[in-house]
VEXTORPA-245334 format. One line per 8 residues: their letters; for each residue y, x, z of C-alpha. Coordinates in Angstrom, 3 decimals. Layout:
// residues N
A = Y:X:Z | ... .
This chain:
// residues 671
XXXXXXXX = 127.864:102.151:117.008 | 131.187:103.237:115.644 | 133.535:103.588:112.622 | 132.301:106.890:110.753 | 133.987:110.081:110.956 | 135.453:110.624:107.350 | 136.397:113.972:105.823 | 139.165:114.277:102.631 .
XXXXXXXX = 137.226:116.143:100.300 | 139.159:118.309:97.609 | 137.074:119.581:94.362 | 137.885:122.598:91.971 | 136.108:122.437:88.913 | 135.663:123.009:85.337 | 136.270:120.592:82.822 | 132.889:120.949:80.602 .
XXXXXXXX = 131.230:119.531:84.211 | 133.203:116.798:84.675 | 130.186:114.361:83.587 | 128.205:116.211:85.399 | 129.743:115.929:88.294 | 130.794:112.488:88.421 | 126.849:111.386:87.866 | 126.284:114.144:90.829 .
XXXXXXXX = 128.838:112.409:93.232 | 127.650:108.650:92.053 | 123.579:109.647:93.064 | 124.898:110.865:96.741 | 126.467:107.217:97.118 | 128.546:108.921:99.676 | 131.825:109.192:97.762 | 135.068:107.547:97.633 .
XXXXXXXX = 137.440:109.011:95.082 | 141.344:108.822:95.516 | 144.208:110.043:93.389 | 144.574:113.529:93.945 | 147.959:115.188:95.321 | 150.448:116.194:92.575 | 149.984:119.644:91.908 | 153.056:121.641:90.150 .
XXXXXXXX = 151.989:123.016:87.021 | 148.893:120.695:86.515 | 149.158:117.378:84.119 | 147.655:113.879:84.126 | 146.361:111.784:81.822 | 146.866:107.998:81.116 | 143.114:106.465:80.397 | 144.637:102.983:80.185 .
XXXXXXXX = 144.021:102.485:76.218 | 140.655:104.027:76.914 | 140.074:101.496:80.180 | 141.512:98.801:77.863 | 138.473:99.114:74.970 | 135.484:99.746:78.034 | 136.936:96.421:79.458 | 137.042:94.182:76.233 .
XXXXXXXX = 132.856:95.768:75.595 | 132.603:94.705:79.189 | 133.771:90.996:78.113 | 132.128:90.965:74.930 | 128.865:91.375:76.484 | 129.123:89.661:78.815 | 129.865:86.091:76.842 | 127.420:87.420:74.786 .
XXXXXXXX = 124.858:87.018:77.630 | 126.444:83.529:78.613 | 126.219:82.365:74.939 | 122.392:83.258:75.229 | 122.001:81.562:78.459 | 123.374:78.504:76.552 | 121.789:78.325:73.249 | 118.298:79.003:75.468 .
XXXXXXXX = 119.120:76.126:77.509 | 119.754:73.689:74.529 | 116.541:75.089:73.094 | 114.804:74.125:75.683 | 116.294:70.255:75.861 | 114.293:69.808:72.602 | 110.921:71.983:73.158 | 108.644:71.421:75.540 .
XXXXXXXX = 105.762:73.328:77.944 | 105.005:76.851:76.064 | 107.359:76.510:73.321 | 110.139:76.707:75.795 | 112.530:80.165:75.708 | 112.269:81.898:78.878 | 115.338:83.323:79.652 | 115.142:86.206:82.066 .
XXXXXXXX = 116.381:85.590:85.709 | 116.008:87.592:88.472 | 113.442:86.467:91.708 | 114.761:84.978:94.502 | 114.012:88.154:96.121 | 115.508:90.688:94.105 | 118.425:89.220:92.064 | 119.192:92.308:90.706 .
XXXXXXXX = 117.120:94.342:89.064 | 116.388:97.957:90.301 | 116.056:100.945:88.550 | 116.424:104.732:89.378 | 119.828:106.700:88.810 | 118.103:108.902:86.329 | 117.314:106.085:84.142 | 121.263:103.976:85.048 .
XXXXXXXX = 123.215:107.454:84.072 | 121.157:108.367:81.082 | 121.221:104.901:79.976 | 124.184:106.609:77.565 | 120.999:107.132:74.944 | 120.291:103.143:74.354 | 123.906:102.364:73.538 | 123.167:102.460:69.751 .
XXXXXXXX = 120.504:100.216:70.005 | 122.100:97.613:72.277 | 125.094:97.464:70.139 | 122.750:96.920:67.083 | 121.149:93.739:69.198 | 124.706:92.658:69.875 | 125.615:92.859:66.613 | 122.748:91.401:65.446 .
XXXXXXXX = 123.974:88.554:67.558 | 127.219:88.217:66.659 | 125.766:87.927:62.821 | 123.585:85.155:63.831 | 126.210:83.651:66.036 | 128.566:83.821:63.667 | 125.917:82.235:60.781 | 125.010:79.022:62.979 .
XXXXXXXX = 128.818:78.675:64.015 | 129.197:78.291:59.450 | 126.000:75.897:59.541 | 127.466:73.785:61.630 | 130.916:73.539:60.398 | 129.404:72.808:56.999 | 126.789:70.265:58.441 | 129.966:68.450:59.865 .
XXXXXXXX = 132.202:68.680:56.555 | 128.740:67.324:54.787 | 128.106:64.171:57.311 | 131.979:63.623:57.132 | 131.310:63.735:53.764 | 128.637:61.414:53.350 | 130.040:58.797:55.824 | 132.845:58.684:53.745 .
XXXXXXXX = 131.212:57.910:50.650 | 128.489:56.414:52.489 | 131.235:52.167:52.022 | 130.140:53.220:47.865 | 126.201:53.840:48.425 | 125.854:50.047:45.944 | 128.829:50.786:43.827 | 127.132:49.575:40.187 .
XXXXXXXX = 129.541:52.697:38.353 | 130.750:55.810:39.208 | 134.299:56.094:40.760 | 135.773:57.531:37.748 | 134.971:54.742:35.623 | 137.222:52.547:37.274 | 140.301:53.471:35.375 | 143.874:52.113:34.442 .
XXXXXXXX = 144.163:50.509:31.108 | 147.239:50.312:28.941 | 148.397:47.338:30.372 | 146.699:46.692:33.841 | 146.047:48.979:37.067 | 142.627:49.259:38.054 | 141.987:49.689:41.604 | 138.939:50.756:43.918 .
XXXXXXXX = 140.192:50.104:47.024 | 138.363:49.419:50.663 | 139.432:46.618:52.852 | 138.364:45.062:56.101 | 135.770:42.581:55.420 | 137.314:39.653:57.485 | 140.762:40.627:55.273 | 138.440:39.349:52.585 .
XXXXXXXX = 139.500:35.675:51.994 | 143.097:36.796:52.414 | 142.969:39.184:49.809 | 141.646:36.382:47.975 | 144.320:33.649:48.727 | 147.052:36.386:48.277 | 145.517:37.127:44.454 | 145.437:33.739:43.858 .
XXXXXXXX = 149.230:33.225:43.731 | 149.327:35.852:40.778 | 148.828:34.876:37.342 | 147.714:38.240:36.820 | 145.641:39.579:39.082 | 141.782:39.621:39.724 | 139.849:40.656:42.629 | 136.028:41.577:43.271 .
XXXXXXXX = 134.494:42.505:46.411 | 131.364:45.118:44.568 | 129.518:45.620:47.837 | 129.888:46.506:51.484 | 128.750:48.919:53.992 | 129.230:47.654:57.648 | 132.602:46.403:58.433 | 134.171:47.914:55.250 .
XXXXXXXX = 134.326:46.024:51.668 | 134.692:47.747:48.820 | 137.127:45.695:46.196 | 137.789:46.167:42.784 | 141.827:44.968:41.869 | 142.845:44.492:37.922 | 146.587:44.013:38.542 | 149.089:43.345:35.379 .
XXXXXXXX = 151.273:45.899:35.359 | 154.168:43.244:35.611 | 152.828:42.103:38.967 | 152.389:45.481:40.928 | 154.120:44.167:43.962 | 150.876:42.615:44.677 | 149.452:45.849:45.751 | 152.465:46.064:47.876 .
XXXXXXXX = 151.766:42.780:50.079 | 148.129:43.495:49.750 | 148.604:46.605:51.805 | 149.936:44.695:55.125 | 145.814:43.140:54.679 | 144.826:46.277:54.927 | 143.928:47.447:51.397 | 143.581:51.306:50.890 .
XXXXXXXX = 143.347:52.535:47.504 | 139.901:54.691:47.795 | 140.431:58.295:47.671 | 136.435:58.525:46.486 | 136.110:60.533:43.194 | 132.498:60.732:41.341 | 130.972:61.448:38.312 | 127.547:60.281:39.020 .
XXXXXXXX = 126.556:56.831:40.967 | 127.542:56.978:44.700 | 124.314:56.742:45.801 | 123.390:59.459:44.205 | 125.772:61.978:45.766 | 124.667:60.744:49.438 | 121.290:61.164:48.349 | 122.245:65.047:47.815 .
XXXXXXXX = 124.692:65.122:50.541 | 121.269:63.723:52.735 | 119.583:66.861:51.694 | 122.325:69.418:51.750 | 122.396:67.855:55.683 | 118.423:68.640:56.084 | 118.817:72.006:54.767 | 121.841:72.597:56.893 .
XXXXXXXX = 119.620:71.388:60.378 | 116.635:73.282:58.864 | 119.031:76.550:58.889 | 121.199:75.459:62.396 | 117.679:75.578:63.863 | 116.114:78.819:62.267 | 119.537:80.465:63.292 | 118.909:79.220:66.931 .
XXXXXXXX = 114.907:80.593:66.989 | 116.375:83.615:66.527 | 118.913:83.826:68.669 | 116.495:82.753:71.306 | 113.943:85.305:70.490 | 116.546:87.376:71.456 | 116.224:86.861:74.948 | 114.127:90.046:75.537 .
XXXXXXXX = 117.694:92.253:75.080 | 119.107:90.397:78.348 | 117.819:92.860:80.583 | 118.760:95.701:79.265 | 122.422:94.257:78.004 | 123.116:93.749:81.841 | 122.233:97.272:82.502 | 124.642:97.947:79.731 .
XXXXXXXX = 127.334:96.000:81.703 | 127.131:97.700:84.862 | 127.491:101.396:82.839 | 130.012:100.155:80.808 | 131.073:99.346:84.475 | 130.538:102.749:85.572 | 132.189:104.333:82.597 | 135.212:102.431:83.473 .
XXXXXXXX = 135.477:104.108:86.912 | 134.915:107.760:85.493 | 138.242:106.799:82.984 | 140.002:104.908:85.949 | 139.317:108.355:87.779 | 140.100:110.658:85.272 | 143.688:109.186:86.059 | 143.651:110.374:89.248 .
XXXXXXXX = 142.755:113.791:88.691 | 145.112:116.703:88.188 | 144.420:118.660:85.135 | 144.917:122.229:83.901 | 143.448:122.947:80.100 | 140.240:124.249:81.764 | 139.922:123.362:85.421 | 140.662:119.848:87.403 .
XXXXXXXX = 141.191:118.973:91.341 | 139.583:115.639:92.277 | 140.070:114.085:96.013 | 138.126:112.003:97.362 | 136.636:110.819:100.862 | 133.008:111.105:102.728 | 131.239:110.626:105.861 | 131.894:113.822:108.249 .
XXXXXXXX = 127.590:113.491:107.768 | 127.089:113.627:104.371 | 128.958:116.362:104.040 | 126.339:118.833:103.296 | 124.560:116.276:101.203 | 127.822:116.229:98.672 | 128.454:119.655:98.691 | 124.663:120.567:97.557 .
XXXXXXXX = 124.671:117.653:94.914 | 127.778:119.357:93.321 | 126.765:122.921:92.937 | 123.447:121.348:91.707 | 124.987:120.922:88.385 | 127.437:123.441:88.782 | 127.815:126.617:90.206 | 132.077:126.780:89.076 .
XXXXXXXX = 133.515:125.019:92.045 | 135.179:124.963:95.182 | 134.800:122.003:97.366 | 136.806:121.652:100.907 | 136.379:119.231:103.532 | 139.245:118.710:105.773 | 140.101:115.748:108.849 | 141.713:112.985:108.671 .
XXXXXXXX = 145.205:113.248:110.019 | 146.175:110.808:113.120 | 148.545:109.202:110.211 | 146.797:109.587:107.420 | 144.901:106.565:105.210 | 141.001:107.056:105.180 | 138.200:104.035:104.033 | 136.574:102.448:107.082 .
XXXXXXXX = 132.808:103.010:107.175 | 131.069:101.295:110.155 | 127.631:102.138:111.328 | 126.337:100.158:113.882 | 121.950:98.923:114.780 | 120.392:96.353:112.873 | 121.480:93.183:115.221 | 125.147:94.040:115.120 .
XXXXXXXX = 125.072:94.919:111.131 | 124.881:90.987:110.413 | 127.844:90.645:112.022 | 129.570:92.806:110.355 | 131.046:90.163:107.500 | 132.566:87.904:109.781 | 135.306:90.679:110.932 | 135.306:91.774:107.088 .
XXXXXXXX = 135.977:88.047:106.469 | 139.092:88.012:108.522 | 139.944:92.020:107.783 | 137.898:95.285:108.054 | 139.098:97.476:110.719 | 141.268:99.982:110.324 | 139.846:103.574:110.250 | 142.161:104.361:113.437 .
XXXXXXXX = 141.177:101.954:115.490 | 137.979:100.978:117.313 | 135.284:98.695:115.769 | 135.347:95.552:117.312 | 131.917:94.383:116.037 | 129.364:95.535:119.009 | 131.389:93.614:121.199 | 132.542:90.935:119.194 .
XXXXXXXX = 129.162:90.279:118.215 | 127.736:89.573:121.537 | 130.602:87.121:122.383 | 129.640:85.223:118.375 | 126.055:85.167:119.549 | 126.515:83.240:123.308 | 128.809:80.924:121.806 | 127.204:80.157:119.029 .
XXXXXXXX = 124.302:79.776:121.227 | 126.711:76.804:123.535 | 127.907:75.082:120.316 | 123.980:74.391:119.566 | 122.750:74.271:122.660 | 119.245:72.910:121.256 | 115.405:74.437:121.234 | 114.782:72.471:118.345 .
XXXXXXXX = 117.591:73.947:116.312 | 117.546:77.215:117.657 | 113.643:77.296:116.592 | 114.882:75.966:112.633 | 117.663:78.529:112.713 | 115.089:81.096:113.535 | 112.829:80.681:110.901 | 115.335:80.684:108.526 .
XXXXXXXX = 116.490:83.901:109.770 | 112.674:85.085:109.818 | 112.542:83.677:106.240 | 115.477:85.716:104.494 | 114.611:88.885:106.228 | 110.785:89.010:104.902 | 111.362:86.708:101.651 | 114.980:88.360:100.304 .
XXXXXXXX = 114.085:91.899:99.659 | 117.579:92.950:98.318 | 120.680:92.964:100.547 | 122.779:89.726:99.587 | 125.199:87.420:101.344 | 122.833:84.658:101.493 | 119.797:87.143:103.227 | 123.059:88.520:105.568 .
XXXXXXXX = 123.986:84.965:106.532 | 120.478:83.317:106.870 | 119.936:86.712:108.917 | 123.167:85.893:111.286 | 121.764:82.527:112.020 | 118.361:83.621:113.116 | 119.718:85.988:115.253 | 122.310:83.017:116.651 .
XXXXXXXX = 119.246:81.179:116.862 | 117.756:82.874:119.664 | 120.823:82.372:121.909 | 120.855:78.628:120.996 | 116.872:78.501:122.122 | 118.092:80.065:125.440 | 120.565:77.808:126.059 | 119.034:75.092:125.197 .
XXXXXXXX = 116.115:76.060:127.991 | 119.272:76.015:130.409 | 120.233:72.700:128.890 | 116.356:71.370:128.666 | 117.480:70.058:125.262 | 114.960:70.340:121.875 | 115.885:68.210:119.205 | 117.716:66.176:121.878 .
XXXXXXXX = 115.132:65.454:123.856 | 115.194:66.105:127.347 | 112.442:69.057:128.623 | 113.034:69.128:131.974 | 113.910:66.724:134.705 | 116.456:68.666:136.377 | 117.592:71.606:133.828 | 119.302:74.468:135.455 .
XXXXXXXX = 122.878:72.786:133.143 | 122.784:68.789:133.770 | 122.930:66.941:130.841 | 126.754:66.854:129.414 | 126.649:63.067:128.117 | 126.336:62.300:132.160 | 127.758:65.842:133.589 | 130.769:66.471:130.910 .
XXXXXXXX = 132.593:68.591:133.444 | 130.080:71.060:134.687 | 130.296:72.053:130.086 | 133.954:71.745:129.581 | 133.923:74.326:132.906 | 131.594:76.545:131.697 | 133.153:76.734:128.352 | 136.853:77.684:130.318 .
XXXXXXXX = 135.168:80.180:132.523 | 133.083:81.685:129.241 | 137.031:81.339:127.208 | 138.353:83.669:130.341 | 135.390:86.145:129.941 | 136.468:86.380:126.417 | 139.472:87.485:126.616 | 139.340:89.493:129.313 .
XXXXXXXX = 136.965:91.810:127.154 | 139.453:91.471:124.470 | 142.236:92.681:126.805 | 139.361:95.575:128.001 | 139.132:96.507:124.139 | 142.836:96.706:124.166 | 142.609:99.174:126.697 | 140.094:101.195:124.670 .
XXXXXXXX = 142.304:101.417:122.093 | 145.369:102.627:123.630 | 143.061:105.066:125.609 | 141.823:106.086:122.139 | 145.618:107.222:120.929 | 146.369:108.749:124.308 | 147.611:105.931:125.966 | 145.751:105.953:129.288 .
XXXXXXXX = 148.975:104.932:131.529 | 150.040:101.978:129.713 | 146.557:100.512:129.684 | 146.076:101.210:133.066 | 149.219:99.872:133.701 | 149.571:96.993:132.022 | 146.041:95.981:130.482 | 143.925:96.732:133.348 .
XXXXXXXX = 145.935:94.399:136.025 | 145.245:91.508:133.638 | 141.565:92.288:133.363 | 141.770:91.692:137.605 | 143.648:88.866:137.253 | 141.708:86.769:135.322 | 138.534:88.136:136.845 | 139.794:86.935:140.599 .
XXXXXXXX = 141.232:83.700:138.805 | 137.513:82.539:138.449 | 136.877:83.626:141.781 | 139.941:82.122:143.552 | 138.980:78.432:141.539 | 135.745:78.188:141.063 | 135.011:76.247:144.532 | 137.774:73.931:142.967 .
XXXXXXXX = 135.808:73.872:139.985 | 132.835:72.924:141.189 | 134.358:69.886:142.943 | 135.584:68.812:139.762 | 132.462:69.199:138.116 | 131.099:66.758:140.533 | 127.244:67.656:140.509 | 125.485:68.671:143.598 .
XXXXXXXX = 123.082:70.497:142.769 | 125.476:73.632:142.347 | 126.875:73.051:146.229 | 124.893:76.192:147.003 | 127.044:78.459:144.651 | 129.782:77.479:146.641 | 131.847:80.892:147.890 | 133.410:81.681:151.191 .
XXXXXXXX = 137.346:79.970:151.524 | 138.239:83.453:152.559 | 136.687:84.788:148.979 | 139.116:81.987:147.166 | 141.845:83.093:149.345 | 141.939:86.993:149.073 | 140.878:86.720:144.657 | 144.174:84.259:144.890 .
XXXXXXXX = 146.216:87.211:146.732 | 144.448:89.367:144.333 | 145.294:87.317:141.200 | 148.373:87.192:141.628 | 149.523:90.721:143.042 | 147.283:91.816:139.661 | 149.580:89.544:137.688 | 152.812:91.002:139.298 .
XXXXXXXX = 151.813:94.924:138.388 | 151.595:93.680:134.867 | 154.902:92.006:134.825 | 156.203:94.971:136.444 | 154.823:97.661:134.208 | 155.007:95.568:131.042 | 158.177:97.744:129.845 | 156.533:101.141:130.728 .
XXXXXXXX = 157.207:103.143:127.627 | 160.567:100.787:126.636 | 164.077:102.506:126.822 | 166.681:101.401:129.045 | 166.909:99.070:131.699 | 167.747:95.945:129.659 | 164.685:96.643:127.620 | 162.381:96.606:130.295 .
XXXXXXXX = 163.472:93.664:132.209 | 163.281:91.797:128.530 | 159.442:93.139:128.273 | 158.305:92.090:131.677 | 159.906:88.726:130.824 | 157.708:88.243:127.763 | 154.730:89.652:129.785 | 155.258:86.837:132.530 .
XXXXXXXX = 156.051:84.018:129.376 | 153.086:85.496:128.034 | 151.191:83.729:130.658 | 151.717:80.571:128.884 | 149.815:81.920:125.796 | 147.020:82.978:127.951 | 146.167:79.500:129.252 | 146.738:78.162:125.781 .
XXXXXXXX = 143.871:80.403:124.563 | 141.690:79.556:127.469 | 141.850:75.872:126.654 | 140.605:76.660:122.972 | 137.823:77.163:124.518 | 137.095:73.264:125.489 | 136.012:73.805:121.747 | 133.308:74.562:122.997 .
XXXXXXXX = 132.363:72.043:125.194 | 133.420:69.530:121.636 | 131.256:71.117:119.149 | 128.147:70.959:121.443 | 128.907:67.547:123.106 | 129.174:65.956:119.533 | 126.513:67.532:118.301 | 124.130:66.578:121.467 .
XXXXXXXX = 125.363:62.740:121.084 | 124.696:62.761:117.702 | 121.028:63.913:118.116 | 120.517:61.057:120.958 | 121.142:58.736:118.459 | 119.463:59.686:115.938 | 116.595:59.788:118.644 | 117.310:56.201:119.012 .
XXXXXXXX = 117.701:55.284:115.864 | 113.949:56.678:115.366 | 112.340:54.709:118.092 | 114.384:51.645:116.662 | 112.425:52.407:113.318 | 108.928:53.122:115.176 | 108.779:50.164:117.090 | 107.045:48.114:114.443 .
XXXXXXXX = 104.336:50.049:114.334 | 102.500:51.145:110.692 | 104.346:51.866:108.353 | 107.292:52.552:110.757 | 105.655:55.320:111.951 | 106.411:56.892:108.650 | 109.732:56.122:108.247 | 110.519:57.315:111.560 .
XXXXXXXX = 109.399:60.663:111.261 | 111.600:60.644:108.082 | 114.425:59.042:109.707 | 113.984:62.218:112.269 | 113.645:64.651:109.957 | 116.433:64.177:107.791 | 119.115:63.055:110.024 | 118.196:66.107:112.565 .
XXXXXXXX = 118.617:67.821:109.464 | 121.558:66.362:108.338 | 123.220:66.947:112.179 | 121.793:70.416:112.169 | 123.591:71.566:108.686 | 126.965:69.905:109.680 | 126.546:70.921:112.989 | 126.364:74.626:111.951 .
XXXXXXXX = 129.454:74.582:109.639 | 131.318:73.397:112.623 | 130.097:76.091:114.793 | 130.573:78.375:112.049 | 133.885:77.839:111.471 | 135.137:77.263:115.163 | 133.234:80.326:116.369 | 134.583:82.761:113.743 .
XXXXXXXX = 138.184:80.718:114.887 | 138.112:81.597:118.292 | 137.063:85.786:117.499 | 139.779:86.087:115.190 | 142.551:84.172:117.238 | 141.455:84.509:120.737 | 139.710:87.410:121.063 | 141.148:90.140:117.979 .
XXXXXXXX = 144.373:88.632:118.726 | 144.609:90.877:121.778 | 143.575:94.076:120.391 | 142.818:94.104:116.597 | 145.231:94.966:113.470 | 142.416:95.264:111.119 | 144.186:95.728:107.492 | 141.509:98.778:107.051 .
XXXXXXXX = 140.043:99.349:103.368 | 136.093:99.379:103.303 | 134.023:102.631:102.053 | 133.383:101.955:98.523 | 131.286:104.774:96.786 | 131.974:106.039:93.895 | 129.714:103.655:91.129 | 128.352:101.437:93.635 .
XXXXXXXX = 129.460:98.186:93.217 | 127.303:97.113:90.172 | 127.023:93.346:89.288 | 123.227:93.084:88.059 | 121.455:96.422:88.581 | 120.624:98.057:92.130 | 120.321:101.272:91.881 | 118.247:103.835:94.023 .
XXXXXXX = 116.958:106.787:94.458 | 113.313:107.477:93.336 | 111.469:107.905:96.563 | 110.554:111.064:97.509 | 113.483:112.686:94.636 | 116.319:114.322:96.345 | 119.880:114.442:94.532 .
């Protein structure tokens, strides 16, 4: 349980196998390429414009896919049962789809075809985007002319004369009898109102050309000369508009079943994606590589263990190399791989959430993880809960076949589960219901003390492993003196701290039925004497290593004000004591609230039970984001703020991260 040894692999080979090799390297899944050192003599090339047109095929398939997704999804709105489009999804338990690298690498020989089906889809895409443009310029078009459907004439025959202005015009209908007062003060002018379609009239104006400021004051009523121009009767033209609009919906539609009936390509254009992906990362690392007109050196990194397993994948397809393995230099940047048993693996993303370590340093996950687990476990505190969180756990791991965030979280919980079902035995708590009469922890509604202690005594423990992984670090980079020196001492000190209070503590706590834990005075006295003398080495040490005297009276000063961060991290421990006591309280009344319900008998019954279940739901799923949260708070502050730089780069191999395909191995086919 450990970060993984890496080796700096360096690779001499021929151009022609270039291919070759990069399909060889992305089957071990056990290679991380890096830019390789300049070489004098040896050129690079720039795969940018290259990287540039993989990228945009990347996009353009991608909202190709989405523009499916949609058009199936509107399809669907307006068909029901089996003439519904299916489009394809992956299971809840695989959401990617999984395939064998022999098929993913050759998939090179279906590019012709899936281009065809893309531009296939673009064509039809392209055709329904036309049908409906012209659907809306031909119901734009008939609403306009829609005022004119009873117009007696066509538009055109309402004409000027030689001496008048004839005017089709549209006007407001209550503007009506105001257009008609306002022509009556003209000796020359006539109106007519010829029909009317909604709110709109349609009026006819024969105007003397002597009196054409009437059309002037008629336009503050609203009159609009009519911009309508037709050979034929009005009603006509909408009738032909009405079809042009059928044949345009009967098209939109047709255009749409096909597109649909696409759906079967989706598969296999998401494949496409991910080696589009893939091909991206062979031109990203053809950047890297240093080039002669017939040979290249690529560098890369692997696990000291695959070694052998890279080495026979690459003269598998060619015999014209040279591979070395070297070691990582004491300085020198290498990808953190850590390997550690099933438990601890779930664990893994909450350090990788706050930083992956780096690969110098030690992995902080084996113990980390045991500290998440206990007090996650004292945040729930519940049988009940712990059982739920179990299942859940038991769930992902049987029902999620594939490796995903939501199996690795649902997987964390489970295992958190179990320490919340053993606390909650020492709590004699199941969905806040008491178990036990006198639990081995009193209840901390009536006992709040004998928690907030326990959760300061477990905040010590804490840290004092993350001082003891400090120690293991400096050991690591030959630092055995100074963490002897001035990392052990602490380790005592806060070790006889609990000794040399806890009498005091358990007065304070106030419960008698932990007076027979009580240790001898002289035990309190000499882990006091101990304490403190502990404390003093530290001080005095704390500038072991610093130059000149100045310097080391300034770092045992900050070691002794240092003290004042160490009790500030113990009390973020009452956190603790919060999260559990909140949660707990809550539960009792939701108890309550459930008897409350019950008490009426018959149909209370019911709605009790789903009074219970919900709310212990409800307190369950809040309670865990609280306990998520605080609990990941208190590893990355309290505890990896004594030991842990993280900053470390995670082991990536070479074509593995693929966004809809997982590929493998065939079983039983070596690379």
């Amino acid at each position: 349980m450990a970060i993984v040894t890496m080796k700096r692999m360096t690779l001499l080979a021929m151009q022609a196998d270039k291919d070759k090799i990069y399909d060889a390297l992305v089957r071990t899944n056990a290679v991380q390429l890096k830019r390789s050192t300049e070489i004098p003599k040896c050129s690079t090339v720039n795969p940018s414009d290259r990287m540039e047109k993989l990228a945009e095929k990347v996009n353009r398939v991608e909202e190709s896919i989405a523009f499916l997704a949609h058009q199936t999804e509107l399809y669907n709105l307006s068909h029901k049962g089996k003439q519904q489009a299916e489009f394809p999804k992956n299971s809840f338990a695989r959401p990617r789809t999984e395939m064998d690298y022999q098929f993913f690498l050759g998939f090179g020989k279906n590019v012709q075809q899936v281009e065809e089906q893309l531009a296939r889809l673009a064509q039809l895409r392209s055709s329904l985007s036309q049908a409906e443009s012209d659907l809306a310029q031909k119901t734009s078009e008939k609403e306009r002319m829609l005022p004119y459907k009873d117009l007696p004439h066509p538009t055109v025959w309402y004409k000027d004369t030689e001496s008048s202005f004839v005017q089709l015009s549209q006007l407001h209908v209550s503007e009506w009898q105001k257009l008609q007062t306002l022509a009556d003060g003209f000796d020359l002018v006539s109106v007519e109102k010829v029909c009317e379609y909604g709110n709109v009239a349609v009026v006819v104006a024969v105007v003397h050309k002597s009196q054409a400021e009437f059309f002037r004051e008629a336009s503050s009523l609203g009159l609009v000369k009519s911009n309508v121009r037709t050979e034929v009767l009005p009603r006509l033209v909408i009738k032909d508009l009405e079809q042009q609009c059928l044949d345009l919906v009967k098209v939109q539609k047709d255009t749409v079943k096909q597109i649909v009936e696409m759906d079967g390509c989706v598969t296999q254009w998401k494949t496409y994606v991910d080696y589009l992906g893939l091909c991206l990362k062979k031109a990203e690392a053809d950047g890297d590589l240093q080039n002669t007109a017939a040979t290249y050196v690529l560098e890369g990194y692997c696990p000291a263990d695959s070694q052998e397993l890279v080495q026979q994948a690459i003269q598998n397809v060619s015999m014209c190399t040279v591979v070395n393995f070297d070691d990582i230099g004491e300085e020198e940047f290498a990808p953190t791989l850590t390997r550690n048993n099933a438990v601890v693996k779930q664990f893994e993303f909450i350090t990788n959430m706050y930083t992956p370590p780096d690969y110098h340093e030690v992995d902080p996950n084996p113990v980390m993880s045991v500290f998440y687990f206990i007090i996650f476990g004292f945040m729930v505190a519940d049988v009940g809960y712990g059982l739920l969180l179990l299942l859940a756990g038991v769930f992902a791991h049987f029902a999620i076949k594939q490796s995903t965030g939501l199996r690795t979280m649902l997987q964390l919980f489970g295992i958190c589960g179990i320490a919340a079902i053993l606390v909650g035995l020492l709590f004699g708590s199941c969905f806040s219901y008491s178990l036990f009469e006198t639990p081995l922890i009193p209840d901390p509604s009536k006992y709040p003390m004998v928690t907030m202690i326990l959760s300061l005594m477990l905040g010590i423990v804490h840290i004092v492993a993350g001082v003891a992984c400090n120690m293991a670090v400096k050991i690591k980079h030959k630092q055995a003196l100074s963490a002897w020196l001035t990392d052990f001492p602490w380790i005592v000190a806060f070790l006889a701290l609990i000794l040399a209070i806890f009498n005091a503590a358990l007065d304070m706590a106030g419960y008698s039925g932990y007076d027979a834990l009580r240790l001898p005075d002289i035990v309190s006295k000499v882990s006091l004497y101990v304490c403190l003398g502990a404390v003093g080495v530290a001080v005095v040490f704390a500038g072991l290593g610093t130059k000149g005297i100045l310097g080391k009276i300034m770092k045992s000063f900050g070691s002794a004000y240092g003290l004042i961060n160490y009790f500030s991290d113990i009390m973020s421990y009452i956190r603790v004591f919060g999260l559990m006591l909140s949660s707990a309280l809550m539960g009792v009344v939701v108890n309550q609230l459930g008897a409350m319900v019950s008490a009426g008998g018959g149909i209370g019954y019911v709605f009790a039970a789903l009074v219970l279940v919900f709310a212990h739901m409800f307190n369950l799923i809040m309670g865990i984001l609280g306990v998520y949260i605080h609990n990941g708070r208190l590893q990355y502050v309290e505890f990896f703020g004594k030991f842990y730089t993280g900053d470390g780069k995670l082991f990536l191999p070479f074509g593995s991260d693929t966004k809809y395909v997982l590929v493998q191995e065939t079983k039983g086919k070596k690379n």
